[in-house]
Structures are given as structure tokens and as C-alpha cells.
C-alpha positions as CSV (number, residue, x, y, z in Angstrom):
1,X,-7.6,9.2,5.7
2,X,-5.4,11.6,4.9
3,X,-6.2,13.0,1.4
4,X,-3.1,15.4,1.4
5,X,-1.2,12.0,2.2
6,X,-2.4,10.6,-1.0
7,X,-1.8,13.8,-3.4
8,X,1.4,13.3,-2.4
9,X,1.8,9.8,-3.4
10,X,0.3,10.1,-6.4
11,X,2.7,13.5,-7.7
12,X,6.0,11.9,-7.2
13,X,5.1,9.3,-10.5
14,X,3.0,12.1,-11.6
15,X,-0.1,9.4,-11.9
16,X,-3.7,8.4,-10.4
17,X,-6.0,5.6,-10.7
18,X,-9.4,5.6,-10.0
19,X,-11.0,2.5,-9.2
20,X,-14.7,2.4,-8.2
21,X,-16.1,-0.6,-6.8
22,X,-19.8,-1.4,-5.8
23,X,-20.5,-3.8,-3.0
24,X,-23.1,-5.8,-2.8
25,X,-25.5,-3.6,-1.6
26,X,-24.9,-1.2,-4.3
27,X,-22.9,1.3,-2.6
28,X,-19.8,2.7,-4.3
29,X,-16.7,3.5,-2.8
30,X,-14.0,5.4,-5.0
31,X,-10.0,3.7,-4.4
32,X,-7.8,6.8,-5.5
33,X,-3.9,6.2,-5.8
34,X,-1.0,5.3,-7.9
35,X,-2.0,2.0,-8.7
36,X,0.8,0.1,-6.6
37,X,-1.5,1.8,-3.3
38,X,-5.2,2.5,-4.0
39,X,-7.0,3.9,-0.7
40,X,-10.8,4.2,-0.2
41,X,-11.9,7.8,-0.1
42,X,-15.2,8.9,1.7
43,X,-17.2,12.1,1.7
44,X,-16.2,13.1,-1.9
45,X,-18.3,13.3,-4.8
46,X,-17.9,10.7,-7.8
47,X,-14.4,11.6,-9.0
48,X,-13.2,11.5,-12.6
49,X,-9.7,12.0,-14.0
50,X,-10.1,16.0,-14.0
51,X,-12.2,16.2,-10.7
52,X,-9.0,14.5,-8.7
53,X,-6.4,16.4,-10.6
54,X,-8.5,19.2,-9.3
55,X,-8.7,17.9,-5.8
56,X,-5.1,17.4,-5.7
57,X,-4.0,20.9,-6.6
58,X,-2.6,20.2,-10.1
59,X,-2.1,23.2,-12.0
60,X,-3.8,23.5,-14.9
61,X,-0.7,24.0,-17.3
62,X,1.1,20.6,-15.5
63,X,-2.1,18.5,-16.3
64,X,-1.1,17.2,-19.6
65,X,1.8,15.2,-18.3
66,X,-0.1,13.1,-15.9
67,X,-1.3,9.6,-16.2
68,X,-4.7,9.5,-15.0
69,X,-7.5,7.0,-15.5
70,X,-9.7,5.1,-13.9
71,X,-9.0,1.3,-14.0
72,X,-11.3,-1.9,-13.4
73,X,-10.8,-4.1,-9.8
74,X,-9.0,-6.3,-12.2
75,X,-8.6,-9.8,-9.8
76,X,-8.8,-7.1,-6.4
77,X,-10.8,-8.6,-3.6
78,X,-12.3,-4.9,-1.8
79,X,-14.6,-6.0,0.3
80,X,-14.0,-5.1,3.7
81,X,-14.0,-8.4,4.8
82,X,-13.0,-11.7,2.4
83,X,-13.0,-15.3,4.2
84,X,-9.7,-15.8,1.8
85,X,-7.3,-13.2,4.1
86,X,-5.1,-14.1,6.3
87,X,-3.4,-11.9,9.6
88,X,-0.1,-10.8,8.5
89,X,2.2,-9.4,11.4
90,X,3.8,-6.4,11.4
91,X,7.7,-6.9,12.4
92,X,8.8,-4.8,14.6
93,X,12.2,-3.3,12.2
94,X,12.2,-1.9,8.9
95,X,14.8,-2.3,5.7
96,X,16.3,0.6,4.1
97,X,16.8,-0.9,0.8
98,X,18.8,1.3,-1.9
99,X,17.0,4.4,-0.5
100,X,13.6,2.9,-0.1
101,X,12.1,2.1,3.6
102,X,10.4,-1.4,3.7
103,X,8.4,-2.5,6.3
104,X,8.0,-6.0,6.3
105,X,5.4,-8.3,7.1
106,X,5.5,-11.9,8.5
107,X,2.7,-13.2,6.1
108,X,1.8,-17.0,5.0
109,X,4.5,-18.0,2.8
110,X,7.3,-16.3,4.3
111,X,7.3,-12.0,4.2
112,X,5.4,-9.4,2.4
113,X,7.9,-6.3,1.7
114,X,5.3,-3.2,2.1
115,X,7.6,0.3,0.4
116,X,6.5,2.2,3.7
117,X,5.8,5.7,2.0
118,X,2.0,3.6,1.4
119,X,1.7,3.6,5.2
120,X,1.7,7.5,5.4
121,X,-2.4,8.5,4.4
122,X,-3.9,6.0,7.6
123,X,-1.4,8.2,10.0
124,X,-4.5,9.3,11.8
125,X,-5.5,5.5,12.5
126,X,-2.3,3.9,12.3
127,X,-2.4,2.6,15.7
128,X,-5.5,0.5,15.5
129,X,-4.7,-0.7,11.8
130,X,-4.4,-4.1,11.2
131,X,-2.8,-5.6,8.0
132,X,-4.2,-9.1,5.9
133,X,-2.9,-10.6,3.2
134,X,-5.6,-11.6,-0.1
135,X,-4.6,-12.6,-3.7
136,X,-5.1,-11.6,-6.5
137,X,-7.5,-14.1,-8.8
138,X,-3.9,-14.8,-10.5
139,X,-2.9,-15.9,-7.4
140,X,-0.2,-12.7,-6.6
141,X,-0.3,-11.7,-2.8
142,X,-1.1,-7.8,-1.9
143,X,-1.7,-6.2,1.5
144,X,-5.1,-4.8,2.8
145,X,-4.9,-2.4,5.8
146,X,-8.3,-2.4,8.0
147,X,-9.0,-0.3,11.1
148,X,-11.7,-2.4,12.6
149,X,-13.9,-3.7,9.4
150,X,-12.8,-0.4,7.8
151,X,-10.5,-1.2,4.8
152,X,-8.0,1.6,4.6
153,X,-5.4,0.6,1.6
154,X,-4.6,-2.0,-0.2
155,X,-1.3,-1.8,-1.1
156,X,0.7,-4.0,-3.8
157,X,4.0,-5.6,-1.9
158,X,7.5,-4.1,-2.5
159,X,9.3,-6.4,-5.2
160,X,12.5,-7.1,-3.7
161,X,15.8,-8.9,-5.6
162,X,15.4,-11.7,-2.6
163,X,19.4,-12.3,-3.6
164,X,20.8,-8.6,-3.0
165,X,18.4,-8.3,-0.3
166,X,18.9,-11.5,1.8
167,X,23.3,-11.4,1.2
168,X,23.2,-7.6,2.8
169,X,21.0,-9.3,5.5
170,X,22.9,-12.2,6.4
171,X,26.1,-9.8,6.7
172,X,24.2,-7.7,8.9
173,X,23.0,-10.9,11.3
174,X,26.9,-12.1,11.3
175,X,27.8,-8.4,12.4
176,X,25.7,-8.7,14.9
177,X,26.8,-12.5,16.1
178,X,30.0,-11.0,16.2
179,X,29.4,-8.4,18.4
180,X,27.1,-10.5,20.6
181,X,29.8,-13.2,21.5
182,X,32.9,-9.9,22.0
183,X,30.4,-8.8,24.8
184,X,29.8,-12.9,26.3
């Protein structure tokens, strides 16, 4: 896990989350992020809103105009494992949507859109990761990343406008038809 990875994240909207969760066997395990990405961090004390600001490398003087806090699981499912996820594929393109890179994900009821910037602090692992879909209590999909049992992010899924998104596709697919029957 790439702490760095996270900073970085988290200073573009100028805003951390802290979310600590305690298993079942009492352990706790800090989720720093944004709150749209929230990734487990290990080997750190018990952080607090100044401790990450800290961490992070915010100057003191630029402190005041950041959104930090520490937030309850709030329907989150952060086990490492939950009975309730399912395997959601990885396809093999991406979608540059108005200047955002999606990677999307072949998950039960049709495709999770994941903004692929979350992807960036399990680098190191990103070979061996493996992506599930849970729910929220309310019922709302998100994306867990695991490296063995390992969670490594849950990420909330890229709201797309399905309209916009599936006309520019559908263009793109006849394009392509097009080309495909010049060259038969």
C-alpha cells in the first residue's frame, strides 16, 4: 500500500476520512481516504484528523481548508471476507469519460464503473488483486479490492449518466462495425 498513493488522492478535494473498524477479534484497522476510496493502512499508529494531515505533508498554514474527520462504517461491510460478495471481472478496456479514466467491471447486475485514479495506492500488488462486489445495508453496490484475503480498498463505483455514456458507446461499436465489414 502505497501511502504516498493515498496523500495524493486525498489533496486533489483537499479531504480525508478516517474510518476505524474493529473485527471481531478486537483488532482495529484504520481506512484513510477521501470517502468515495477508503484503503486499510497498516503499521501506523491510531491516526486522528491532525496525525494524517501530518502524515500527509500538509503545511501547517493550508490545514484550515481541509475537510477532515473521521466517519462511522455507516452500512460498509470490512471484513476481509463477507459470504454476501460476489467476483466482479475486470474488463480488459477502460472509458475515458469527460476526462475521467473508468475501468469497468463486469459485476452482477450489469457493470460497476470504478474512476481508475482509486486503483493507483495497491500498485505494488496490483497483479494479484482481485475485485468483489458487496452492498451497502441500503442496498447500493461498492467495490472491495483483495490481494489474497487481504482487503486493499473499497472503493465507491463511478456514477456514470448511463444515457451520455452508452450513446458515445454505441457510436464507437458502429465505427468499429463499419470498419470491420470495409476490411471483409
Amino acid at each position: 500500500m502505497k501511502i504516498k498513493s493515498i496523500a495524493a488522492i486525498c489533496k486533489k478535494m483537499k479531504q480525508v476520512m478516517i474510518l476505524n473498524h474493529c473485527d471481531s477479534n478486537g483488532t482495529v484497522t484504520q481506512y484513510i481516504g477521501d470517502g468515495v476510496a477508503l484503503y486499510p493502512v497498516y503499521d501506523l499508529p491510531l491516526l486522528d484528523e491532525e496525525s494524517v494531515l501530518s502524515i500527509f505533508d500538509v503545511p501547517e498554514k493550508q490545514r484550515e481548508s481541509w475537510n477532515t474527520r473521521c466517519v462511522e462504517p455507516d452500512g460498509f461491510h470490512l471484513e476481509d471476507t463477507d459470504t454476501s460478495e460476489y467476483f466482479i471481472e475486470e474488463m480488459g478496456v477502460s472509458v475515458v469519460l469527460n476526462g475521467t479514466t473508468l475501468k469497468p467491471f463486469r459485476a452482477k447486475d450489469g457493470v460497476l464503473f470504478v474512476n481508475s485514479k482509486y486503483l493507483a495506492p495497491f500498485s505494488d500488488v496490483r497483479d494479484i488483486v482481485q475485485f468483489f462486489e458487496r452492498r451497502l445495508d441500503n442496498g447500493q453496490p461498492y467495490a472491495v479490492a483483495k490481494a489474497g484475503f487481504m482487503m486493499q480498498a473499497v472503493i465507491m463505483p463511478f456514477q456514470v449518466q448511463e444515457t451520455s455514456l452508452v450513446q458515445e458507446l454505441h457510436k464507437l461499436v458502429q465505427l468499429i462495425d463499419g470498419r470491420m465489414e470495409e476490411k471483409a
